[in-house]
C-alpha positions in Angstrom: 24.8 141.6 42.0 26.5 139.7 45.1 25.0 136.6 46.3 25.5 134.1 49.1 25.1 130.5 49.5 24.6 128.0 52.0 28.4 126.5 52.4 28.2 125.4 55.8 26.0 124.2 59.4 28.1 124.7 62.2 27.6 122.6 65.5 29.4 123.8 68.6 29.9 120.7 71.0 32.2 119.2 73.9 33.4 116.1 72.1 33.6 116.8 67.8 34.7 114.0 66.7 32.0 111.9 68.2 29.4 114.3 67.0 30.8 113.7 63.8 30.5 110.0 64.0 26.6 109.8 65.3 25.8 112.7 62.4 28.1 110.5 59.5 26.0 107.9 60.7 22.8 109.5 60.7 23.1 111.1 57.2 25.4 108.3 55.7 27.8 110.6 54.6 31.9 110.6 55.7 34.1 112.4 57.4 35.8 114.8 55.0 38.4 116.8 57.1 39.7 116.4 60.6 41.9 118.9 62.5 42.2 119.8 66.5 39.1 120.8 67.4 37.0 120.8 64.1 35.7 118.0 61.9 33.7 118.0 58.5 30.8 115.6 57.3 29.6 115.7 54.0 28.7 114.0 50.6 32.0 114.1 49.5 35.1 116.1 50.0 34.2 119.8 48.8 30.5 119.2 48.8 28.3 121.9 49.8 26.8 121.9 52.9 28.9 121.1 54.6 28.5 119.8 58.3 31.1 121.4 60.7 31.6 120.3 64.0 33.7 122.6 66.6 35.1 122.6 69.7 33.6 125.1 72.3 33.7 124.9 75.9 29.9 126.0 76.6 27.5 123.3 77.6 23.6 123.6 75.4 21.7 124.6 77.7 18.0 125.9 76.0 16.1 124.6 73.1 18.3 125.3 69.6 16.4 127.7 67.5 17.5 126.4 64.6 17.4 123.4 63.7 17.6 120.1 61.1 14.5 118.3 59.5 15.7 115.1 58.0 13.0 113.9 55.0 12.5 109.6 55.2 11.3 107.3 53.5 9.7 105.9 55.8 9.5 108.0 59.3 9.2 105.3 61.7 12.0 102.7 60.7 14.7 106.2 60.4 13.8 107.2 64.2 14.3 103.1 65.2 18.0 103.4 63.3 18.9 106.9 64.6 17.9 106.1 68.2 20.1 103.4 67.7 22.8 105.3 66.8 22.0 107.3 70.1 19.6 110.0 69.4 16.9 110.5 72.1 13.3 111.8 71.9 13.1 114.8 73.2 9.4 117.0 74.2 9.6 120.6 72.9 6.3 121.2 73.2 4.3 118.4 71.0 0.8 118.1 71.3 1.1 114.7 69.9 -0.8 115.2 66.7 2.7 116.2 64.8 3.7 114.3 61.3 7.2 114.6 62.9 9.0 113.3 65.5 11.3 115.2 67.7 14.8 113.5 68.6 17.8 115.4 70.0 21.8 114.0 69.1 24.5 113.0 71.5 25.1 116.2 72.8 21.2 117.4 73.0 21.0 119.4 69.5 16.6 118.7 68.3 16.0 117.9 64.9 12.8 116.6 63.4 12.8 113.4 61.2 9.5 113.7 59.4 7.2 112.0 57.9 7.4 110.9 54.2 7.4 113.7 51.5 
């Protein structure tokens, strides 16, 4: 029987290589491949999933629907470091009473960091 698996998250964005960068940072992870208008982040050269960052002309313009959820040890201290890389919180909707906190990357991509698991 055929089967798929999860090889790859695609981000479209304006500048790739320094979406690469802030999401290498993020995830502590390198840059495995580089070419014109695409680069790669992941655990290692051939690991899978990969993180895939390509060129498109198209600005973001609503809310993703789809997105990351990134599992700390400790919720508070990640959203201090990853704001420091240059994420932003962003309001989707919160009530205010969520385990998670909303934060959108460089290029305005959400993801949720949330709280300890």
């Amino acid at each position: 029987m055929s089967h798929s698996r999860l090889y790859a998250i695609n981000f479209d964005c304006h500048d790739v290589r320094s979406q690469a960068q802030f999401w290498s940072a993020v995830l502590q992870q390198p840059i495995t491949f580089e070419a014109d208008g695409e680069v790669v982040v992941s655990a290692e050269k051939g690991a899978e999933p990969e993180l895939i960052f390509v060129a498109v002309p198209d600005d973001k313009v609503v809310k993703n629907r789809l997105h990351i959820d990134l599992a700390p040890d400790d919720r508070d201290a990640e959203v201090e470091r990853i704001v420091g890389l240059g994420a932003r919180r962003v309001d989707v909707g919160q009530t205010g009473d969520e385990t998670w906190v909303v934060l959108a990357d460089p290029e305005g991509n959400e993801f949720c960091i949330l709280s300890a698991r």
